[in-house]
C-alpha positions in Angstrom: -0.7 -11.7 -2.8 -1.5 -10.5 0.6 -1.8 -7.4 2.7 -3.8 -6.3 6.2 -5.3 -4.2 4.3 -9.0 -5.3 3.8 -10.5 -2.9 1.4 -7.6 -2.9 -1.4 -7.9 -6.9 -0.9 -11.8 -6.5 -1.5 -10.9 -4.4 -4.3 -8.6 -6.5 -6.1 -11.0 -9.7 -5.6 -13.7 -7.4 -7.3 -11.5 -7.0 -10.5 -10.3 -10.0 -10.7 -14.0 -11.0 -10.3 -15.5 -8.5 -12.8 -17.7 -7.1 -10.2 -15.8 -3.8 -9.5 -17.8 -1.8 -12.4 -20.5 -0.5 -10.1 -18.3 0.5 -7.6 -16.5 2.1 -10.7 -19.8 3.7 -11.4 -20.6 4.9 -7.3 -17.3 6.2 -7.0 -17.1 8.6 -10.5 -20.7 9.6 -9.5 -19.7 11.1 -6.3 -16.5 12.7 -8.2 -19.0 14.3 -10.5 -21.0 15.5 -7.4 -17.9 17.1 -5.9 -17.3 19.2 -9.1 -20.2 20.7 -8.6 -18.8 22.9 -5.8 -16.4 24.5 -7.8 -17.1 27.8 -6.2 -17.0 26.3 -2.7 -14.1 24.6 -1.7 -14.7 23.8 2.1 -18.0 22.1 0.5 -16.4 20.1 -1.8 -13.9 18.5 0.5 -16.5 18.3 3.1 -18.1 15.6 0.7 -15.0 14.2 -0.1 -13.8 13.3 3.3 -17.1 12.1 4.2 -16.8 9.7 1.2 -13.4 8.6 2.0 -13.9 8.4 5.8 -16.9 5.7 5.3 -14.2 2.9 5.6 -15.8 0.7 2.6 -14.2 0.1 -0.8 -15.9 3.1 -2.8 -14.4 5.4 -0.4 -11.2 3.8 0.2 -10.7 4.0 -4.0 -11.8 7.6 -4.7 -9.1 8.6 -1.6 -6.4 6.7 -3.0 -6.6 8.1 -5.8 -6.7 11.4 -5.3 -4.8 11.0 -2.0 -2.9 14.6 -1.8 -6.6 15.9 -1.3 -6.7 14.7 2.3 -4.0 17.3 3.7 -4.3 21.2 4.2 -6.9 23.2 1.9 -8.8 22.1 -0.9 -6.5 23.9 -4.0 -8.2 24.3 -7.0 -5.3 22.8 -9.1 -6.1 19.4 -6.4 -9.8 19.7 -7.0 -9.3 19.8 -10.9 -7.6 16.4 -10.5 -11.3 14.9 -10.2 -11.8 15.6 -14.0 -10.4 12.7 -15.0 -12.8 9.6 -15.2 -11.5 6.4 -13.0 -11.4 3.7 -14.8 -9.5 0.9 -13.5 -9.0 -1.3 -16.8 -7.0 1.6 -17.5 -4.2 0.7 -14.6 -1.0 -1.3 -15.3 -2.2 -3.7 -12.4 -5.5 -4.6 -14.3 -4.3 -7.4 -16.8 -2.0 -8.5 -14.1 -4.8 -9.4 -11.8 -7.3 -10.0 -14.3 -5.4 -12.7 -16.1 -2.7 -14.1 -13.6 -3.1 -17.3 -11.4 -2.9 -15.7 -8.4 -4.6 -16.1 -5.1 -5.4 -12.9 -2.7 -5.2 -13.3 0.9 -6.2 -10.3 4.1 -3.9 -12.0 6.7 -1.4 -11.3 9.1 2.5 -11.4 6.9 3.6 -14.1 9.6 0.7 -16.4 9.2 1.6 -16.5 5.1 5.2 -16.9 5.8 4.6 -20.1 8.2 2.5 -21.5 5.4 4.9 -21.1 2.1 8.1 -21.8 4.3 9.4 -24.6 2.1 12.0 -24.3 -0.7 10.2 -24.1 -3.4 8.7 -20.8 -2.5 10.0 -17.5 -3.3 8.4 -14.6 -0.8 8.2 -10.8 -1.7 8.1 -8.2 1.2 7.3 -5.0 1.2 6.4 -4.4 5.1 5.7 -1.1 7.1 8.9 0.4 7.5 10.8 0.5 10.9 11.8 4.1 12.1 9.9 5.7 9.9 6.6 7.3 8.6 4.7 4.5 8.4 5.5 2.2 10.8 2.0 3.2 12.9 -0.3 0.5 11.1 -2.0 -1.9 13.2 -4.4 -4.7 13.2 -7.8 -4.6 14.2 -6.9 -5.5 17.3 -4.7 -2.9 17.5 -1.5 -4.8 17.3 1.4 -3.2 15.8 2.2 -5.1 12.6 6.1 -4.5 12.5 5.7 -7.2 14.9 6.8 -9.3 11.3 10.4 -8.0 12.0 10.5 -9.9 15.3 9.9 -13.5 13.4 12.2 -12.4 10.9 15.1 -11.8 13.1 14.5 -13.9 15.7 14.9 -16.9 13.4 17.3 -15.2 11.3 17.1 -14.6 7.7 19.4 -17.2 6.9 17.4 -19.9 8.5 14.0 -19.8 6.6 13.4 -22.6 3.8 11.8 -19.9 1.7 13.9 -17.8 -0.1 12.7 -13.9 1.0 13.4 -10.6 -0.6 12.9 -7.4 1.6 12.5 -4.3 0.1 12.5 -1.2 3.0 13.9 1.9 3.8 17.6 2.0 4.3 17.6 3.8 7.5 19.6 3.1 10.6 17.3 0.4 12.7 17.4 -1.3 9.5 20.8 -1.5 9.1 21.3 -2.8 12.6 19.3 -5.7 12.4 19.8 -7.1 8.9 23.4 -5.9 8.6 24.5 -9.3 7.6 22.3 -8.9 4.9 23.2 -5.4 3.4 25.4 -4.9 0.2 25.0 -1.0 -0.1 27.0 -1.3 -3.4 24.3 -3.3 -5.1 20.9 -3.1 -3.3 20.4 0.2 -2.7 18.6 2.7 -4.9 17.3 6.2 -5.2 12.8 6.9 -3.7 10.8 9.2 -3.8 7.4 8.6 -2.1 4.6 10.4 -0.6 4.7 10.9 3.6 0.8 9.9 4.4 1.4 11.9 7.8 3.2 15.3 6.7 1.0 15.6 3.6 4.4 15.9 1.4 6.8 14.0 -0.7 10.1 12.8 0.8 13.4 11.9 -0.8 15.4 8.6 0.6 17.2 5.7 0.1 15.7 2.1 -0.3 17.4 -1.0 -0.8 16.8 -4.8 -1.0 18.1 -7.6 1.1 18.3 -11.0 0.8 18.9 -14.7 2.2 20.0 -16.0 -1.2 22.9 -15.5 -3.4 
């Protein structure tokens, strides 16, 4: 498993370690403390952004999961949200990575593909989507990371060892530069998923692509 992103790495090598429980502890501690403010709204999410914005796992956890917080006011019927204890045994992805034989990696997509490029591999990717509302990430050097979709179609699908499956957005760059790829018919499917920059959910289309039969 890998993604750029350090902290949900960090997070996943902590449960998979069984050394997330006092981060568990730091991060329902500060919920707590945030309830306090019931009466004060503006005070309570001034604590909560502060949390979140410290760019370290406890912060990154507590905003993920109560992500809608980050946008507009501070709604009571958000701020009740914090009533329910995090506990991460609790999560579908727990016994996953708690029993699997997995190995987590924090690396550039390109750099894992160049490595696992044989055919015995099978590689999963779920990339920042082109032409859309999260295609802004970068790396810490500020690199745009789309910059995957430039190995990917340079070489062509068609010519990696690997076999890949791409799951993305069905929009229109998409279906320009994977066309040979696209089987509307079969691959694509109804999502509905929250817009990190608008602060709101968004219908679409996704659909998966292949360079297998």
């Amino acid at each position: 498993m890998n993604d750029l992103d350090n902290n949900l790495i960090d997070l996943l090598r902590l449960i998979k370690e069984d050394n997330y429980r006092d981060l568990e502890d730091d991060v329902n501690k500060k919920r707590e403390e945030i309830l306090t403010y019931g009466d004060d709204m503006d005070k309570a999410k001034k604590i909560y952004l502060e949390y979140v914005k410290n760019r370290k796992v406890n912060g990154y956890l507590l905003g993920r999961k109560y992500y809608s917080m980050r946008f507009g006011t501070f709604p009571l019927n958000e701020f009740n949200k914090l009533n329910k204890k995090l506990d991460l045994s609790s999560y579908p992805m727990y016994e996953f990575i708690t029993t699997a034989d997995i190995e987590l990696y924090n690396e550039d997509a390109n750099k894992i593909i160049d490595k696992y490029d044989n055919n015995k591999s099978f590689i999963f990717l779920d990339p920042p989507y082109i032409a859309s509302c999260n295609n802004f990430y970068s790396t810490d050097t500020g690199e745009n990371i789309t910059n995957i979709y430039q190995k990917l179609t340079d070489k062509k699908l068609s010519n990696f060892k690997c076999k890949i499956l791409i799951c993305h957005e069905n929009n229109w760059l998409f279906k320009i530069l994977f066309k040979d790829y696209i089987n509307n018919d079969i691959d694509e499917y109804s999502k509905k998923y929250y817009n990190t920059i608008k602060g709101k959910h968004k219908k679409t289309t996704h659909i998966c692509i292949t360079n297998y039969s």
